[in-house]
C-alpha positions, 0 to 999 in steps of 0.5 A: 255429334254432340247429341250422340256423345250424350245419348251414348253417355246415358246409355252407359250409365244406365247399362252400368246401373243395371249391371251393378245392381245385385240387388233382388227384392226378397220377402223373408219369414216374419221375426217376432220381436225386435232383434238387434242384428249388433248384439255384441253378446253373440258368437260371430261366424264370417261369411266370405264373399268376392269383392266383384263390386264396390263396397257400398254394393256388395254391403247393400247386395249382401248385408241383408242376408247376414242380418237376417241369418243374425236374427234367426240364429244365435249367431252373429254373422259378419262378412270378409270380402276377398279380391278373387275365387283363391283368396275366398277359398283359402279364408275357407280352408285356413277357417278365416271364415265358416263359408263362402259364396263361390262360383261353379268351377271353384266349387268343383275343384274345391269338393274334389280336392277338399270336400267342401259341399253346398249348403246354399244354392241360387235360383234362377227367375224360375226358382230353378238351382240352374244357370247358363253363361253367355257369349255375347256381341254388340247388336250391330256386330257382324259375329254370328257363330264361334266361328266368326271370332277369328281375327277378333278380340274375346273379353273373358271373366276371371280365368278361375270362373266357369264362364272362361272355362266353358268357352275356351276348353270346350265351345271353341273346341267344338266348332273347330276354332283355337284360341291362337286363332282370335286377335286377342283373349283377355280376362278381367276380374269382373263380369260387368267389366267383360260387359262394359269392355264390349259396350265401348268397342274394346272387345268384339265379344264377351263371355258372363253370365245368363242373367247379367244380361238378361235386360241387355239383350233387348238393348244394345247386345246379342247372343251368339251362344249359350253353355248347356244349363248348371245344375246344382245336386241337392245335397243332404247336410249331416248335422255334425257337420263342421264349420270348416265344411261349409260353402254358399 
């Protein structure tokens, strides 16, 4: 019992360990001569970005970004964390910072109510503007289509997060299952919380993104089901555009 305890507990830190790093190895153009990313002489322009983990992460995860926009740029550029998708999109609208990072269901409603548009797009491993989100279970969980999640509980991102969206609004829709009809739906603010609360048992199924666990899949965990892929439209940026505009 003891050697299972400590198996289990090292399994767990390495799967929080894997999930938290939002750290990629990134090769940048070359800056001729030294520049101080500090320079207090330089106009600062804030980024705004979801606090989705601890401090030390997000600063390593995205302090790199802001140095090296600094040193290519006459700007300073500082970041401003925020604790959901709203608080970030109203530092936008109120001009409390000159862009942010926001997921794709935010993101639609924000441009259909306020214009905002993308100036910045992530890739996937294939440098595609593309991403998926997954309903996942344990490996040894006997959930093998939607329908099987009647009866069970459903660990979900944030309410405001594609994710959620996709499985509540149409996945469930689609194979004939209510909400109504599993134990219990429960949102979390994190995707690696979603992922951690299935790891120990307290939910049957969880909902996140592709590329959370793209090495969990071989390790413990199963896909039940994938979202069709999210394309991003390349959009053409006018040079006027305003600050006020702009969204990572």
């Amino acid at each position: 019992m003891s050697i299972g305890l400590i198996v289990f507990t090292g399994l767990t830190v390495l799967f929080y360990l894997s999930v938290m790093d939002i750290e990629r190895e990134i090769h940048l153009p070359h800056s001729s001569g030294a520049v101080n990313t500090n320079d207090s002489t330089k106009p600062v322009v804030k980024i705004g970005v979801i606090s989705r983990y601890p401090p030390t992460i997000m600063y390593r995860g995205y302090q790199p970004i802001m140095d090296y926009l600094t040193s290519q740029t006459p700007y300073r550029f500082e970041l401003l964390l925020s604790q959901d998708y709203n608080e970030s999109l109203h530092n936008l609208i109120s001009q409390k910072v000159s862009a942010v990072f926001l997921g794709s269901y935010l993101y639609v409603k924000a441009h259909e109510r306020y214009g905002v548009i993308p100036v910045l797009k992530p890739l996937n491993e294939n440098l595609q503007p593309l991403s998926r989100s997954i309903l996942f279970v344990r490996k040894s969980s006997p959930v093998a289509s939607l329908k099987d999640l009647t009866g069970r509980r459903l660990a979900l991102p944030s309410a405001e997060s594609f994710s959620s969206h996709w499985l509540l609004e149409y996945e469930l829709v689609r194979h004939g299952v209510r909400p109504n009809d599993l134990a219990e739906i429960h949102h979390f603010s994190h995707h690696h919380t979603v992922i951690a609360q299935v790891l120990n048992g307290s939910y049957d199924a969880g909902v996140t993104r592709e590329h959370l666990m793209k090495d969990l899949l071989n390790d413990g965990f199963r896909a039940v089901s994938y979202s069709a892929a999210i394309p991003v439209r390349r959009l053409q940026c006018p040079q006027n555009m305003t600050q006020r505009s702009l969204m990572l």
